[in-house]
HTML snippet that shows the backbone in 3Dmol.js (N, CA, C, O; Angstrom):
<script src="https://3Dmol.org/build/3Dmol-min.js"></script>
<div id="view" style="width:600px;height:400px;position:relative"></div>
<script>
const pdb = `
ATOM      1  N   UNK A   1       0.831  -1.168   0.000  1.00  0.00           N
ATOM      2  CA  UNK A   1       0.000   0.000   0.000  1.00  0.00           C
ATOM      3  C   UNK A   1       0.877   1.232   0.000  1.00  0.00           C
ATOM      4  O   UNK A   1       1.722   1.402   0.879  1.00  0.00           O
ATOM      5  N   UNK A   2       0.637   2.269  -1.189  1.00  0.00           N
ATOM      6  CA  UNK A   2       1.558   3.886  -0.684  1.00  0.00           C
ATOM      7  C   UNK A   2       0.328   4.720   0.010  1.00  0.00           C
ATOM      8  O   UNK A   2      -0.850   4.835  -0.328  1.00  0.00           O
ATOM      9  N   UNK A   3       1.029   5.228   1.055  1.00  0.00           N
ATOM     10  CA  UNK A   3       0.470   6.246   1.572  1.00  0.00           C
ATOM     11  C   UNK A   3      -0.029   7.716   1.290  1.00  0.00           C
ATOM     12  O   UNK A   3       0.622   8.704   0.951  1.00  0.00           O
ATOM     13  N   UNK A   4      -0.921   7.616   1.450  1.00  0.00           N
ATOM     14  CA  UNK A   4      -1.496   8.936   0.728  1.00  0.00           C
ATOM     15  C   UNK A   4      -1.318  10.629   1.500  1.00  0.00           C
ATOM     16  O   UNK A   4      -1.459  11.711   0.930  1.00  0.00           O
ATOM     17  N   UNK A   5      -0.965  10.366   2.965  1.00  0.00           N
ATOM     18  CA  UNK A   5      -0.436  11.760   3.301  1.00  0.00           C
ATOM     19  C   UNK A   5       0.663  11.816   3.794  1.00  0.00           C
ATOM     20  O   UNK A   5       1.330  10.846   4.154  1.00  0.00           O
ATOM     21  N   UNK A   6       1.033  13.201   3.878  1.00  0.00           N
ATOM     22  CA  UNK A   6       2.538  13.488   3.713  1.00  0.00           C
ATOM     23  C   UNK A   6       3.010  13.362   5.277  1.00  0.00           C
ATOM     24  O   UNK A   6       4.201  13.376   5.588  1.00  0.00           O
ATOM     25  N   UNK A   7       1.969  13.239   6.206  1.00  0.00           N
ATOM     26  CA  UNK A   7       2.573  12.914   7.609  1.00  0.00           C
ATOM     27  C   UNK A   7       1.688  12.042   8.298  1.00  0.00           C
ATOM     28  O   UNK A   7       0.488  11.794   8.182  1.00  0.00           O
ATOM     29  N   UNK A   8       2.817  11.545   9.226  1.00  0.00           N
ATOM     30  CA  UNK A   8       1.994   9.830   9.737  1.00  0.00           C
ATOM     31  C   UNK A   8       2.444  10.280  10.898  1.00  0.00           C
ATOM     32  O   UNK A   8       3.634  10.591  10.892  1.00  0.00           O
ATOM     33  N   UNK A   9       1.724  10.445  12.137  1.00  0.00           N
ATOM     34  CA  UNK A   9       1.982  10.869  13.428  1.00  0.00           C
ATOM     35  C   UNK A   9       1.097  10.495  14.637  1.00  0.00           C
ATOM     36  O   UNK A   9       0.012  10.057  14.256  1.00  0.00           O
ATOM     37  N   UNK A  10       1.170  10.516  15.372  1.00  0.00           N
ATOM     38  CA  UNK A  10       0.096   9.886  16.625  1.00  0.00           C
ATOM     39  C   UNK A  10      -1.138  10.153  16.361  1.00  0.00           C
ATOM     40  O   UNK A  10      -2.068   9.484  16.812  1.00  0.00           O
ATOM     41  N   UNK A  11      -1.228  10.795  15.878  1.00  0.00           N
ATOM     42  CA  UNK A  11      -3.276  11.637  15.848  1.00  0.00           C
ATOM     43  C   UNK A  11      -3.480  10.839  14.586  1.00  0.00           C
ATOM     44  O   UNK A  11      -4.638  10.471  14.386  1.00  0.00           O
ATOM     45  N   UNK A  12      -2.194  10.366  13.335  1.00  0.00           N
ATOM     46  CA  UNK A  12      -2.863   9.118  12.793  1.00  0.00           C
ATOM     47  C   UNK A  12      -2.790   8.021  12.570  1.00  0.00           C
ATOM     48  O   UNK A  12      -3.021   7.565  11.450  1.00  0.00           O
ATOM     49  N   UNK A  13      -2.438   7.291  13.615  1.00  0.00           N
ATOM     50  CA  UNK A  13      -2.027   6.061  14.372  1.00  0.00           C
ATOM     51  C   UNK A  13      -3.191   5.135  13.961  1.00  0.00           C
ATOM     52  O   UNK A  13      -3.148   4.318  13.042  1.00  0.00           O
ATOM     53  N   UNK A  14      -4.203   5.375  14.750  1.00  0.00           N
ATOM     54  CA  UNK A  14      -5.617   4.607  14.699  1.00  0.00           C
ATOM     55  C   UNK A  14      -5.840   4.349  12.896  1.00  0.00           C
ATOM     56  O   UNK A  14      -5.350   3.295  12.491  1.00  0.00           O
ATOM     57  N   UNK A  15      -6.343   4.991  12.131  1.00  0.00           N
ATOM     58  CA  UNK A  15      -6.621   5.393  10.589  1.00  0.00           C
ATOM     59  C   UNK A  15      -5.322   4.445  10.352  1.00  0.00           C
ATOM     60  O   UNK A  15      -5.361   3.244  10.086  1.00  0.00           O
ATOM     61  N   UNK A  16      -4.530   4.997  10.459  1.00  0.00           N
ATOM     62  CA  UNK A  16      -3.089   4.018   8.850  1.00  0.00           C
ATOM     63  C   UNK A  16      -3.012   2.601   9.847  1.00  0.00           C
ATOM     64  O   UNK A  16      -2.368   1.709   9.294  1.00  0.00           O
ATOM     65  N   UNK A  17      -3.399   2.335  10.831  1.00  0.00           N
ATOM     66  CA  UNK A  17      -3.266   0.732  11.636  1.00  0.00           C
ATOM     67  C   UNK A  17      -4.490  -0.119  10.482  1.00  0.00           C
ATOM     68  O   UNK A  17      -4.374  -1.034   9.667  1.00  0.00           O
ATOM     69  N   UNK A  18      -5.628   0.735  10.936  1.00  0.00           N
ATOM     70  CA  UNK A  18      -6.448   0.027  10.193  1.00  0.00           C
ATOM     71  C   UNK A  18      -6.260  -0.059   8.569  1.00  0.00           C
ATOM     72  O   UNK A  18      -6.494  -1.162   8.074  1.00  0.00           O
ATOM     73  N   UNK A  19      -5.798   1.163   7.556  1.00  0.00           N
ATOM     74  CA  UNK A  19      -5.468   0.758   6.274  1.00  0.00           C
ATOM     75  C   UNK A  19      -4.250  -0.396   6.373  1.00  0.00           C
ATOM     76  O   UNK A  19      -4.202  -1.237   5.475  1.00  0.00           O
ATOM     77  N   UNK A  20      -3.557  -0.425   7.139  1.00  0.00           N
ATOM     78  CA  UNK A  20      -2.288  -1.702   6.991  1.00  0.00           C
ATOM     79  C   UNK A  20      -2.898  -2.679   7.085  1.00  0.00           C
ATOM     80  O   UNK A  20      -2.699  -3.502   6.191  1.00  0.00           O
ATOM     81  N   UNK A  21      -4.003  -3.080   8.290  1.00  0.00           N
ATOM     82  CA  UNK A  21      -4.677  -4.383   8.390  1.00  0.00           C
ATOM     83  C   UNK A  21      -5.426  -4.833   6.948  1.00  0.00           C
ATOM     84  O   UNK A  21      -5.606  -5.944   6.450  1.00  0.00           O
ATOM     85  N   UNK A  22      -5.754  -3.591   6.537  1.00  0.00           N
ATOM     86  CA  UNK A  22      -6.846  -3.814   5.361  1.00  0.00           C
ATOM     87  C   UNK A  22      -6.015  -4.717   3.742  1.00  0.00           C
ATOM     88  O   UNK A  22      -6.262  -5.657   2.986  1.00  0.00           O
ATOM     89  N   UNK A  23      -4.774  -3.464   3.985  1.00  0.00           N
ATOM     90  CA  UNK A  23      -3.942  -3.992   3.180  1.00  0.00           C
ATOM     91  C   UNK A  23      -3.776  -5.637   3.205  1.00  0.00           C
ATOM     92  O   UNK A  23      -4.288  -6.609   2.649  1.00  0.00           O
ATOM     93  N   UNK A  24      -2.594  -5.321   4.337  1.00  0.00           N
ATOM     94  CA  UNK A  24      -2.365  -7.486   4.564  1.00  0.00           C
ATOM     95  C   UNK A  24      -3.486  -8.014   3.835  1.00  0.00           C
ATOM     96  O   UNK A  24      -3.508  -8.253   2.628  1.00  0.00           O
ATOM     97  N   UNK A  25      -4.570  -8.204   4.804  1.00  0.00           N
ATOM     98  CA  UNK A  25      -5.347  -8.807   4.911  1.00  0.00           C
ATOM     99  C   UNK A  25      -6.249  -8.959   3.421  1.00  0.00           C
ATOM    100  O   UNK A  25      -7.263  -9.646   3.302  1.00  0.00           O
ATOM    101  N   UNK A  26      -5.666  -8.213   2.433  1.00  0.00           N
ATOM    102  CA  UNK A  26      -5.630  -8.728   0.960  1.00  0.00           C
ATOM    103  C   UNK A  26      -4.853  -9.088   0.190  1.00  0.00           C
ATOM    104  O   UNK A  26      -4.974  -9.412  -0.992  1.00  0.00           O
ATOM    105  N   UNK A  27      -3.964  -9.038   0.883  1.00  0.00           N
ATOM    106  CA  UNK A  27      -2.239  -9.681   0.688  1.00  0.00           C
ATOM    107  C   UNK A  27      -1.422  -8.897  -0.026  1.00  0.00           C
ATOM    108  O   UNK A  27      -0.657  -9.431  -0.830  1.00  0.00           O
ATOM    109  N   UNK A  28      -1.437  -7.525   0.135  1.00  0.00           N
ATOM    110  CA  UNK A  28      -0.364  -6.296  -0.130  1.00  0.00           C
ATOM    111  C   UNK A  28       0.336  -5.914   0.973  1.00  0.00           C
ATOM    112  O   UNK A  28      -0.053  -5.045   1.754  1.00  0.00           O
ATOM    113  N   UNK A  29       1.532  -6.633   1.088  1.00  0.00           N
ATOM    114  CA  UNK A  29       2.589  -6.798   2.025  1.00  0.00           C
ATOM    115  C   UNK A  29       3.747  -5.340   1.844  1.00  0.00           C
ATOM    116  O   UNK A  29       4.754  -5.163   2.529  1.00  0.00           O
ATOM    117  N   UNK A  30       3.285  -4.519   0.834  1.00  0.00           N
ATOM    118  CA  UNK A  30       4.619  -3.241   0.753  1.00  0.00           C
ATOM    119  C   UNK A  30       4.099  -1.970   1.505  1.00  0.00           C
ATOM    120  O   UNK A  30       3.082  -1.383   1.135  1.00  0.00           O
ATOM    121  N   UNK A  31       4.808  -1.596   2.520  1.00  0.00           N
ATOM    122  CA  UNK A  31       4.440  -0.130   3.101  1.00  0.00           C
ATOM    123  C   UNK A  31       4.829   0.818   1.670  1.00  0.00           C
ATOM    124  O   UNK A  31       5.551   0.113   0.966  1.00  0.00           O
ATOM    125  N   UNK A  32       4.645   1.855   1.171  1.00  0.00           N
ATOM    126  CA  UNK A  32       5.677   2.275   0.740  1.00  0.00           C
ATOM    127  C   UNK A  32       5.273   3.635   1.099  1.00  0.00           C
ATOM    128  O   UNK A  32       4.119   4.058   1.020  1.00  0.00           O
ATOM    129  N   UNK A  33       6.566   4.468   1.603  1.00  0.00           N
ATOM    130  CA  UNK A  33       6.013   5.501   2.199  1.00  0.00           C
ATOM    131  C   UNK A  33       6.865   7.009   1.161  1.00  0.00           C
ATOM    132  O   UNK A  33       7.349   8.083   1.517  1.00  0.00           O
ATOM    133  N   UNK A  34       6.733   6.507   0.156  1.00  0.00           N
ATOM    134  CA  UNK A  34       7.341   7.776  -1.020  1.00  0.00           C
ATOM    135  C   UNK A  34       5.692   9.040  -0.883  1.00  0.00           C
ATOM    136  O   UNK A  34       4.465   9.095  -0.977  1.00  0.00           O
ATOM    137  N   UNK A  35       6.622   9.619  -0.673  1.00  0.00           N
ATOM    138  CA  UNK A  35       5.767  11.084  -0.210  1.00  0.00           C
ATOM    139  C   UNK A  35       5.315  11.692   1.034  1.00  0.00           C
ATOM    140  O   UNK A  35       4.918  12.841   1.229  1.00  0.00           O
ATOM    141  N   UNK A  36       5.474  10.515   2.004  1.00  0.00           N
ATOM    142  CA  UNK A  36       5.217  10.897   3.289  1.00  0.00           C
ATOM    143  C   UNK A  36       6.605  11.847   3.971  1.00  0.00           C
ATOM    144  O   UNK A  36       7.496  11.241   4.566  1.00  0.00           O
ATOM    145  N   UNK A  37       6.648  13.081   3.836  1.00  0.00           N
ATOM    146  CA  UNK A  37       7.508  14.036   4.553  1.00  0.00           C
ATOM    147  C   UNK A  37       7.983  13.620   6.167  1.00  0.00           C
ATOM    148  O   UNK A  37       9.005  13.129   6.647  1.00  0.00           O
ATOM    149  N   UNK A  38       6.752  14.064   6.692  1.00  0.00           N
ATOM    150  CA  UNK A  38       7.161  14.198   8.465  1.00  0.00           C
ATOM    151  C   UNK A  38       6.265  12.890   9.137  1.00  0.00           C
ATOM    152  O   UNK A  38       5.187  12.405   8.793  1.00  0.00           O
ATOM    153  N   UNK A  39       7.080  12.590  10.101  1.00  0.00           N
ATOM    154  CA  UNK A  39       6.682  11.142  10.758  1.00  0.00           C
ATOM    155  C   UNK A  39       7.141  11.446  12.344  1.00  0.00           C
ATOM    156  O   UNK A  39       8.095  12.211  12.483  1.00  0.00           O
ATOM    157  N   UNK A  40       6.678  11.035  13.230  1.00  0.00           N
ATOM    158  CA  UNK A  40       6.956  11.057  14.551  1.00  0.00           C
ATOM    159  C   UNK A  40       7.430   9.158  14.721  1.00  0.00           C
ATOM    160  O   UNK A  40       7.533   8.284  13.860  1.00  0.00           O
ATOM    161  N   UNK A  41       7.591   9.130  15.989  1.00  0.00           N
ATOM    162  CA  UNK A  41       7.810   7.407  16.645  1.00  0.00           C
ATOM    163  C   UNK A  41       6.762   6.265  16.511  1.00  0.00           C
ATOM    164  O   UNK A  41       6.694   5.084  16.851  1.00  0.00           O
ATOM    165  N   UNK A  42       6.029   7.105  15.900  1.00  0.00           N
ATOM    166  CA  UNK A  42       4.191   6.285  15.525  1.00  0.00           C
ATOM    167  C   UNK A  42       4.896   5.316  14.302  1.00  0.00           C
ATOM    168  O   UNK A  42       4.787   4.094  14.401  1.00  0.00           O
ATOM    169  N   UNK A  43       5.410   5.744  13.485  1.00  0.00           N
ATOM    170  CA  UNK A  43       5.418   5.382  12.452  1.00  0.00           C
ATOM    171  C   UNK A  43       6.522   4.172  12.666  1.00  0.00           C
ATOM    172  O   UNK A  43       6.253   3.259  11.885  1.00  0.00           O
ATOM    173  N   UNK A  44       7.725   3.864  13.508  1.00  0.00           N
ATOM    174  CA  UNK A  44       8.224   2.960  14.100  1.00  0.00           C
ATOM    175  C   UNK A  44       7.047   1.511  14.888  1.00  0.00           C
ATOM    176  O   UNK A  44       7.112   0.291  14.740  1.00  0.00           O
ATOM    177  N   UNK A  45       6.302   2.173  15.514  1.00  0.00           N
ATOM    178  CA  UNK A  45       4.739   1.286  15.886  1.00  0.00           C
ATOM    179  C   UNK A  45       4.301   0.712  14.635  1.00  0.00           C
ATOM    180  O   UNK A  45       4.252  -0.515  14.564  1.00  0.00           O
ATOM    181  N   UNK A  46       3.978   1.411  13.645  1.00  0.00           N
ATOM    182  CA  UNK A  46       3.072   0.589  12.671  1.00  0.00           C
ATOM    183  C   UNK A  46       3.937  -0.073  12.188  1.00  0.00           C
ATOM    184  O   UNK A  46       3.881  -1.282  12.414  1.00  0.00           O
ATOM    185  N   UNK A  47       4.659   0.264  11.647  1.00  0.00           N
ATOM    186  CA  UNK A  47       5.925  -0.696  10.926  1.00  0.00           C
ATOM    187  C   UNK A  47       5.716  -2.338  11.443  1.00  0.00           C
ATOM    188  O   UNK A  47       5.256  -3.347  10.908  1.00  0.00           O
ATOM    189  N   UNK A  48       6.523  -1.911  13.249  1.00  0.00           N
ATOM    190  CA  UNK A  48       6.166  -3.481  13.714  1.00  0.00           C
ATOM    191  C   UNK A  48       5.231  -4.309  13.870  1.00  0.00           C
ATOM    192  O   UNK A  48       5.202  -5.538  13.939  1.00  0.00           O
ATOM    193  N   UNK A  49       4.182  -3.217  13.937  1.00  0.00           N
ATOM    194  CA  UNK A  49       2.677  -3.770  13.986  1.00  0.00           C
ATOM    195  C   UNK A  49       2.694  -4.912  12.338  1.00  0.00           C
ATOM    196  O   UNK A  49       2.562  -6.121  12.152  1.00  0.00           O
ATOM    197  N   UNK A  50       2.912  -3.797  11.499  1.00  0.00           N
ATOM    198  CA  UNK A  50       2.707  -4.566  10.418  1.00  0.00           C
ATOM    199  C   UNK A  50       3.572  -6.249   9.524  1.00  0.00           C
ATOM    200  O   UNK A  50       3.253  -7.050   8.645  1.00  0.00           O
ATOM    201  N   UNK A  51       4.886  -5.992  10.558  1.00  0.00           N
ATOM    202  CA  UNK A  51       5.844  -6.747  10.588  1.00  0.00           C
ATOM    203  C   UNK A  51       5.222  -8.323  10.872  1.00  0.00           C
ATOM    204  O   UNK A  51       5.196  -9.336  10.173  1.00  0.00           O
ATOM    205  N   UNK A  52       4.714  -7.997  12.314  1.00  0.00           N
ATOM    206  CA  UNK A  52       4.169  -8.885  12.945  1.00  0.00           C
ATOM    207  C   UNK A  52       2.680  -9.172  12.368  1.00  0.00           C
ATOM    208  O   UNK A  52       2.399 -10.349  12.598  1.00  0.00           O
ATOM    209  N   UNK A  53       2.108  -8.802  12.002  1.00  0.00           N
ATOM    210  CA  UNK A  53       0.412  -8.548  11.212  1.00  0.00           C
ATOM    211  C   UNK A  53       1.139  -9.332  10.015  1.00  0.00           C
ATOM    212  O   UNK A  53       0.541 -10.395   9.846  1.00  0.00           O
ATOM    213  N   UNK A  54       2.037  -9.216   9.269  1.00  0.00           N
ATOM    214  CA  UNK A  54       1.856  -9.797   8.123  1.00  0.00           C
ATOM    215  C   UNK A  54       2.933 -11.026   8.177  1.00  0.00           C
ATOM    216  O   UNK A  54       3.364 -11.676   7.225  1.00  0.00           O
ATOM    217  N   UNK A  55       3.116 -11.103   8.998  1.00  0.00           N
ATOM    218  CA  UNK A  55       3.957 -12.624   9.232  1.00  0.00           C
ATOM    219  C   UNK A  55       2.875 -13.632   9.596  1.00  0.00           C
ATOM    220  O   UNK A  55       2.517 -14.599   8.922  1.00  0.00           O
ATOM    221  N   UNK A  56       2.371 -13.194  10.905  1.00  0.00           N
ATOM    222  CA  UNK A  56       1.309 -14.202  10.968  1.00  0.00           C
ATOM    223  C   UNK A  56       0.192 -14.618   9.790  1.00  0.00           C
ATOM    224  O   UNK A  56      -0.775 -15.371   9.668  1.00  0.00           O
ATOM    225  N   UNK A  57       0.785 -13.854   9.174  1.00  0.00           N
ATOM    226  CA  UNK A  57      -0.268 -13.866   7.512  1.00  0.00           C
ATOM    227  C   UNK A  57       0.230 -14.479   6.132  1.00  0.00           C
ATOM    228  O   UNK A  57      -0.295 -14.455   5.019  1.00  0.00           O
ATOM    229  N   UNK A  58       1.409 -15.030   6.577  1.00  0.00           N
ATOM    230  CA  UNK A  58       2.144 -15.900   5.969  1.00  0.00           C
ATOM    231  C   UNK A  58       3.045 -15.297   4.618  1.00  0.00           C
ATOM    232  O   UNK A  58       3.513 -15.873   3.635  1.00  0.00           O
ATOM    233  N   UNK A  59       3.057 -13.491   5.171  1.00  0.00           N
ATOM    234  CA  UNK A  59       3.397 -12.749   4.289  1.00  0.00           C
ATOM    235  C   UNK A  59       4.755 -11.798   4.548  1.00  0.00           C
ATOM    236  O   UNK A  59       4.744 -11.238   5.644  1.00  0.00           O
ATOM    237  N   UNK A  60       5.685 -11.587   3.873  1.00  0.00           N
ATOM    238  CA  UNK A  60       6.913 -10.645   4.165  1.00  0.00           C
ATOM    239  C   UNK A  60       7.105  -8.887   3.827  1.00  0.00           C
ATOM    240  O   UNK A  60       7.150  -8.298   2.747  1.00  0.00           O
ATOM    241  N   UNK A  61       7.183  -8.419   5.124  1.00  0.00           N
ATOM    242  CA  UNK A  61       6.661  -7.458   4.647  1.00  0.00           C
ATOM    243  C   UNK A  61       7.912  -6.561   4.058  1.00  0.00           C
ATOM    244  O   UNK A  61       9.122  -6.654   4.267  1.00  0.00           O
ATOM    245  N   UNK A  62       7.191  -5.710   3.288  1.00  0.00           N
ATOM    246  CA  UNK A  62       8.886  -4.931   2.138  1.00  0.00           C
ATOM    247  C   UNK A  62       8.198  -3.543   2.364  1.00  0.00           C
ATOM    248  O   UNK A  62       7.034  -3.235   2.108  1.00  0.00           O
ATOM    249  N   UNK A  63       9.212  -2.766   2.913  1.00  0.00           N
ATOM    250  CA  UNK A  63       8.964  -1.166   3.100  1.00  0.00           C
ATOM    251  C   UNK A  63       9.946  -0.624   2.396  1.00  0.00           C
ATOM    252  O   UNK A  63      11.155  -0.809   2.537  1.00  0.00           O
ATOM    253  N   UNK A  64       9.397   0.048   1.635  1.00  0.00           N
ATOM    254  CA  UNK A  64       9.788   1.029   0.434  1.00  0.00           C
ATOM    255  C   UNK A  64       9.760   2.507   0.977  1.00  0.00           C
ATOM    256  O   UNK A  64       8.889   2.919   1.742  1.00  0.00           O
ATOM    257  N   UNK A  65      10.987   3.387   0.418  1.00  0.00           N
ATOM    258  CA  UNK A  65      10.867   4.904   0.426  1.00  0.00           C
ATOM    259  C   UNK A  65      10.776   5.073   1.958  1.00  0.00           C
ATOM    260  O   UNK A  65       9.657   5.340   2.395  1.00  0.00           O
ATOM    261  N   UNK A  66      11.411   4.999   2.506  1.00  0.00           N
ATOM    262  CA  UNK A  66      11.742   5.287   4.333  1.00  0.00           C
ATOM    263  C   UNK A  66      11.356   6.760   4.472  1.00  0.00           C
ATOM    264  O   UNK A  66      12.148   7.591   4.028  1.00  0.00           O
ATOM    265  N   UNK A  67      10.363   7.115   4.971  1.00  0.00           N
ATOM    266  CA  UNK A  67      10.061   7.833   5.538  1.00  0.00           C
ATOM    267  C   UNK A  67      11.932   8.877   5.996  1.00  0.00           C
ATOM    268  O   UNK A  67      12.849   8.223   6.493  1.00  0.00           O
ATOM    269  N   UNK A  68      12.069  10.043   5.774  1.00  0.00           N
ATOM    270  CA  UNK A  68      13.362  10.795   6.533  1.00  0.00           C
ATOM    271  C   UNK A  68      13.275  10.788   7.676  1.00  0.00           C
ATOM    272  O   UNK A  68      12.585  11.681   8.167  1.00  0.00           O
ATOM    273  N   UNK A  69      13.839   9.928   8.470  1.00  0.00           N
ATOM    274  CA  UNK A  69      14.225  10.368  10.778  1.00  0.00           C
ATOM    275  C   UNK A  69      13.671   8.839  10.414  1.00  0.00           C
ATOM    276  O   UNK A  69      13.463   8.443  11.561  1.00  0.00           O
ATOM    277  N   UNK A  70      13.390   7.996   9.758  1.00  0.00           N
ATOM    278  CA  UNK A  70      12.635   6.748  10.018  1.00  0.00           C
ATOM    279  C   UNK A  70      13.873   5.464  10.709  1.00  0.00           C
ATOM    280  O   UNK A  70      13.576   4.470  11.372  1.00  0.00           O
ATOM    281  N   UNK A  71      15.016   5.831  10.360  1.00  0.00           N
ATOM    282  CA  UNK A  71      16.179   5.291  10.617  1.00  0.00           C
ATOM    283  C   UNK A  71      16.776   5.533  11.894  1.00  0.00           C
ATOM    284  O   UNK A  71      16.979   4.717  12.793  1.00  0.00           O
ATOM    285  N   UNK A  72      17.103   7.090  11.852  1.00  0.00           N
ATOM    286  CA  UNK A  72      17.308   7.443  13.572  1.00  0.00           C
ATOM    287  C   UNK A  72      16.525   6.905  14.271  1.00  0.00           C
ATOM    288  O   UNK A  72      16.882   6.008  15.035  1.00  0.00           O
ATOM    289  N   UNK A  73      15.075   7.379  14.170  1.00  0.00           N
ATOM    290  CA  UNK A  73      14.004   7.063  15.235  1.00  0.00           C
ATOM    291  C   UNK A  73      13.988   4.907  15.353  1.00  0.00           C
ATOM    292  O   UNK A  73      13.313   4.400  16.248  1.00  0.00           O
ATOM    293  N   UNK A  74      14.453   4.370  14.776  1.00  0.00           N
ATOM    294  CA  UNK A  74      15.530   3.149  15.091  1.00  0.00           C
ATOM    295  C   UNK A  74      16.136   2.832  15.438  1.00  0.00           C
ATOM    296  O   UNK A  74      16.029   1.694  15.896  1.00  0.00           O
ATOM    297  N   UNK A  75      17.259   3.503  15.534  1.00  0.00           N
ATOM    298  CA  UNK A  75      18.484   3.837  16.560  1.00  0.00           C
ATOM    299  C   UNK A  75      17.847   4.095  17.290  1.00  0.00           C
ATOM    300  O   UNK A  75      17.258   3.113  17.741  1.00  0.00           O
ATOM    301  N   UNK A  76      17.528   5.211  17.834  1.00  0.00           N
ATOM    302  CA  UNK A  76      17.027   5.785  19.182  1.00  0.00           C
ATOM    303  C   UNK A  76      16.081   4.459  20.292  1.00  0.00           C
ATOM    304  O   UNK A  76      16.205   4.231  21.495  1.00  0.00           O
ATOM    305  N   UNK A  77      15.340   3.933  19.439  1.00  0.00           N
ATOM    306  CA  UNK A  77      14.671   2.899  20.160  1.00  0.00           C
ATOM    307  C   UNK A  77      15.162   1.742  20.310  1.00  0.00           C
ATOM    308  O   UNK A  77      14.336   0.870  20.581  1.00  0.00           O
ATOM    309  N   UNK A  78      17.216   1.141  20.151  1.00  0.00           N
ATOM    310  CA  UNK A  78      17.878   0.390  19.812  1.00  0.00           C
ATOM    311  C   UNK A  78      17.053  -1.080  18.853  1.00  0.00           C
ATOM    312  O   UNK A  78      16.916  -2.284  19.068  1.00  0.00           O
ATOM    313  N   UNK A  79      16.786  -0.423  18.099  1.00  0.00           N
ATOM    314  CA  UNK A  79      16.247  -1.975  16.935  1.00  0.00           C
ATOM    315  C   UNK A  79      16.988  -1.719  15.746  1.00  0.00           C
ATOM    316  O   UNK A  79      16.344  -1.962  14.726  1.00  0.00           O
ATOM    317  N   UNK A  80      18.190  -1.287  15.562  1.00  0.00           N
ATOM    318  CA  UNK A  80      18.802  -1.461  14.317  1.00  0.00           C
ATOM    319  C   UNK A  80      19.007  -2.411  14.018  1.00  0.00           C
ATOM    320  O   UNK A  80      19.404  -2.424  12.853  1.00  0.00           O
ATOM    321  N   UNK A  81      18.948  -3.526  14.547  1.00  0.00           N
ATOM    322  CA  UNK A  81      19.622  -5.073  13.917  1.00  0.00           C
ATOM    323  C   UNK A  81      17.643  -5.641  13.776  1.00  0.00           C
ATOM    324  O   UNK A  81      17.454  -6.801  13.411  1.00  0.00           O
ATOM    325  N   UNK A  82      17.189  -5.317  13.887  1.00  0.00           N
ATOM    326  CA  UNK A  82      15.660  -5.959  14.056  1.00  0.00           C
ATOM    327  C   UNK A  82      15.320  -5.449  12.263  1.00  0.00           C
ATOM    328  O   UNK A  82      14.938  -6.296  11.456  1.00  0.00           O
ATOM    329  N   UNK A  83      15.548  -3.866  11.825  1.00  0.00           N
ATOM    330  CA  UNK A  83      15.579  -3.307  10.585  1.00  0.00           C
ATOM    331  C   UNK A  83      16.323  -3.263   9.925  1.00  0.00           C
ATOM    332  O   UNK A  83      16.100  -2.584   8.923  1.00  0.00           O
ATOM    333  N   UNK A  84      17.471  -3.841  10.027  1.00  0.00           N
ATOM    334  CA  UNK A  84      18.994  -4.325   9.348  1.00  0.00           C
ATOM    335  C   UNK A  84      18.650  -4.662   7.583  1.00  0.00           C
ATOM    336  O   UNK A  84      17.653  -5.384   7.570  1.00  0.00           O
ATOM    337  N   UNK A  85      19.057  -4.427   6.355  1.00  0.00           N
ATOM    338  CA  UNK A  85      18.157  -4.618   5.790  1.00  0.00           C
ATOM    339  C   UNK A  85      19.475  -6.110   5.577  1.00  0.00           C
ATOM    340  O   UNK A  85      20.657  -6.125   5.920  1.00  0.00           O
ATOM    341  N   UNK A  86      18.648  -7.197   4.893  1.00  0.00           N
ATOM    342  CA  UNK A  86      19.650  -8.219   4.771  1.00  0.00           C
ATOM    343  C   UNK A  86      20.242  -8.310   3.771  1.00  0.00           C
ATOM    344  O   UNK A  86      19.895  -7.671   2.778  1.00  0.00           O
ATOM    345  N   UNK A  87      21.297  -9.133   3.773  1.00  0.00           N
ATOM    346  CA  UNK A  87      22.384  -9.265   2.652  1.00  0.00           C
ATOM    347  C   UNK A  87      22.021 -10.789   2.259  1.00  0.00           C
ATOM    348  O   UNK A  87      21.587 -11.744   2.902  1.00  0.00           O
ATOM    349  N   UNK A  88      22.489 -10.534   0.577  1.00  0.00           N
ATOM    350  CA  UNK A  88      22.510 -11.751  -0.418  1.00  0.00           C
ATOM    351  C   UNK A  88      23.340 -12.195   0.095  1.00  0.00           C
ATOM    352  O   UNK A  88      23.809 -13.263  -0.299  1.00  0.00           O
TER     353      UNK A  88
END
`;
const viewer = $3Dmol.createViewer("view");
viewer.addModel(pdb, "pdb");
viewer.setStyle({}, {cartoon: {color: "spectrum"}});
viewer.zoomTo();
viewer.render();
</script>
């Protein structure tokens, strides 16, 4: 699924949880967040939410276009090896 606004932040936490479920749950496993500007630590939440949402769904999830601070705000919450991206 790409996201349709340019910021993903606590006030819209509730709304993009439920488009991710909606997504999976038709088996579109790609965040892709090309165009989304500004993001707070919310957007670290859905991620895993969706990590975990689409595993149990027998699906891998692929996030496209990283959100900018989407990396720090990774660091900061020490899960860099959890978002590590993997090697061939």
């Amino acid at each position: 699924m790409k996201f349709e606004a340019a910021d993903i932040t606590f006030v819209d936490a509730t709304r993009v949880k439920k488009q991710i479920d909606r997504a999976l749950a038709g088996g579109d496993a790609v965040l892709d967040f090309e165009g989304v500007e500004h993001v707070d630590s919310t957007v670290v939440a859905l991620v895993l939410h969706a990590r975990r949402r689409a595993s149990s769904l027998g699906l891998v999830l692929d996030v496209r276009n990283e959100p900018a601070g989407f990396r720090e705000l990774v660091h900061v919450y020490g899960l860099d090896e959890m978002f590590a991206t993997p090697r061939a």
